[in-house]
C-alpha positions as CSV (number, residue, x, y, z in Angstrom):
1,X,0.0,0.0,0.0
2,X,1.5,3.3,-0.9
3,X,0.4,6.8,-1.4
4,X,0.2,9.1,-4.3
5,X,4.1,10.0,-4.2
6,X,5.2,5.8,-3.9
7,X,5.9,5.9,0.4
8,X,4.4,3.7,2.7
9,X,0.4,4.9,3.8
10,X,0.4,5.6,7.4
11,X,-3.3,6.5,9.3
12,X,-3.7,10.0,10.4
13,X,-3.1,10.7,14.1
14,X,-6.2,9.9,16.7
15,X,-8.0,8.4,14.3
16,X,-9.9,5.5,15.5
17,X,-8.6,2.6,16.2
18,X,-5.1,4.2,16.4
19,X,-3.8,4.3,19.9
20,X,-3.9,7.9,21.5
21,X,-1.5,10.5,20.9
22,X,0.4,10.3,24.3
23,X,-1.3,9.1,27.9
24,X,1.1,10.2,30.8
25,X,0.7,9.5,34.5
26,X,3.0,12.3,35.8
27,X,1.0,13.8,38.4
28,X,0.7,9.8,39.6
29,X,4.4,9.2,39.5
30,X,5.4,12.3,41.0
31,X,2.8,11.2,44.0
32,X,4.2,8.0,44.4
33,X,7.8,9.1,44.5
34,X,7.0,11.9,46.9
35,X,5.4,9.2,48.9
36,X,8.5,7.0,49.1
37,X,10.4,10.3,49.8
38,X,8.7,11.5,52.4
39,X,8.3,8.2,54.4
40,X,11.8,8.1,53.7
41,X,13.0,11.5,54.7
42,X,10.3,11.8,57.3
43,X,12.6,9.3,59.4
44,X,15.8,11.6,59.2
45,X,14.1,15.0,59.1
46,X,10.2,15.5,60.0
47,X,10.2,18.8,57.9
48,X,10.8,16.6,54.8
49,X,8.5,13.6,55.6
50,X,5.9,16.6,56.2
51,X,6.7,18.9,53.1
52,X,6.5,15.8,50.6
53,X,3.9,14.1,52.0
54,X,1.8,17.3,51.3
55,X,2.5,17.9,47.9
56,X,2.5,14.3,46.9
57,X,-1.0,14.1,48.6
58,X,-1.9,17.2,46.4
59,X,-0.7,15.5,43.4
60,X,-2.5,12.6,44.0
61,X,-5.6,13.8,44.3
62,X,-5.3,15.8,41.3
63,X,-4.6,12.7,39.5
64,X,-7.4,10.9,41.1
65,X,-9.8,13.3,39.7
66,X,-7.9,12.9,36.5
67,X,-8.7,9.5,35.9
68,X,-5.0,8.1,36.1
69,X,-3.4,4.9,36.7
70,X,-6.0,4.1,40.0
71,X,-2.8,1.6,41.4
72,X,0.0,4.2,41.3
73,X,-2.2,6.8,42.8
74,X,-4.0,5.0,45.6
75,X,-0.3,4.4,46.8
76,X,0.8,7.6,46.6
77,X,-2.1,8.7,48.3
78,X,-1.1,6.4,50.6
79,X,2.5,6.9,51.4
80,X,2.1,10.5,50.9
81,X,-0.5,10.3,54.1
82,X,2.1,8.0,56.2
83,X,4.5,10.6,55.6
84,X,2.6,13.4,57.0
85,X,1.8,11.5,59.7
86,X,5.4,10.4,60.6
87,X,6.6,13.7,60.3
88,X,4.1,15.2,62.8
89,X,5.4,12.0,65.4
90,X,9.0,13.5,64.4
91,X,8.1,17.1,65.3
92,X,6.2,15.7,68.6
93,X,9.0,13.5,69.9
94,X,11.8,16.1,68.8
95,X,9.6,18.8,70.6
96,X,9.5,16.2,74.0
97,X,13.3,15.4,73.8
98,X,14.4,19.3,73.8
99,X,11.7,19.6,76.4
100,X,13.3,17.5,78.7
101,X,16.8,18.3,78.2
C-alpha cells in the first residue's frame, strides 16, 4: 500500500482505532515518588517527611480526579498520608526530647 508520491500509507493521528496520541501518569508518579520520599526522609528529618507528603497528597488527588493509573495513585495517596503523619510523630517527639533536656 502506498500513497500518491510511492511511500508507505500511514493513518492519520487519533483516528480510530489508532492508539492515542500520548497518555502520561505524571502527576501519579510524582505522588508516588514523593510518597516514598517523604516516608523516607520523614525518618531523618520530620520537615521533609511533612513537606513531601503534602505535595504528593496534592498531586495525587489531582490525579485521582484525573482519571490516572488508579494503582499508582491509591499508593501515593497512601504513602504520601504515612508521611505526613510520621513527620508530625518526628516534630512531637523532637519537641519532647528538647523539652526534657
Amino acid at each position: 500500500m502506498s500513497n500518491q508520491n510511492g511511500g508507505p500509507n500511514y493513518p492519520a493521528a487519533n483516528t480510530p482505532g489508532s492508539a492515542p496520541a500520548s497518555s502520561s501518569n505524571g502527576l501519579a508518579i510524582a505522588s508516588l515518588v514523593l510518597g516514598i520520599v517523604g516516608v523516607v526522609g520523614g525518618f531523618l528529618f520530620a520537615l521533609v517527611g511533612v513537606v513531601a507528603g503534602i505535595v504528593g497528597l496534592v498531586l495525587g488527588i489531582l490525579a485521582r480526579r484525573r482519571g490516572l493509573n488508579r494503582g499508582i495513585v491509591l499508593a501515593g495517596i497512601i504513602l504520601s498520608a504515612v508521611a505526613i503523619v510520621i513527620g508530625i510523630i518526628g516534630y512531637i517527639l523532637t519537641a519532647v526530647v528538647l523539652s526534657q533536656s
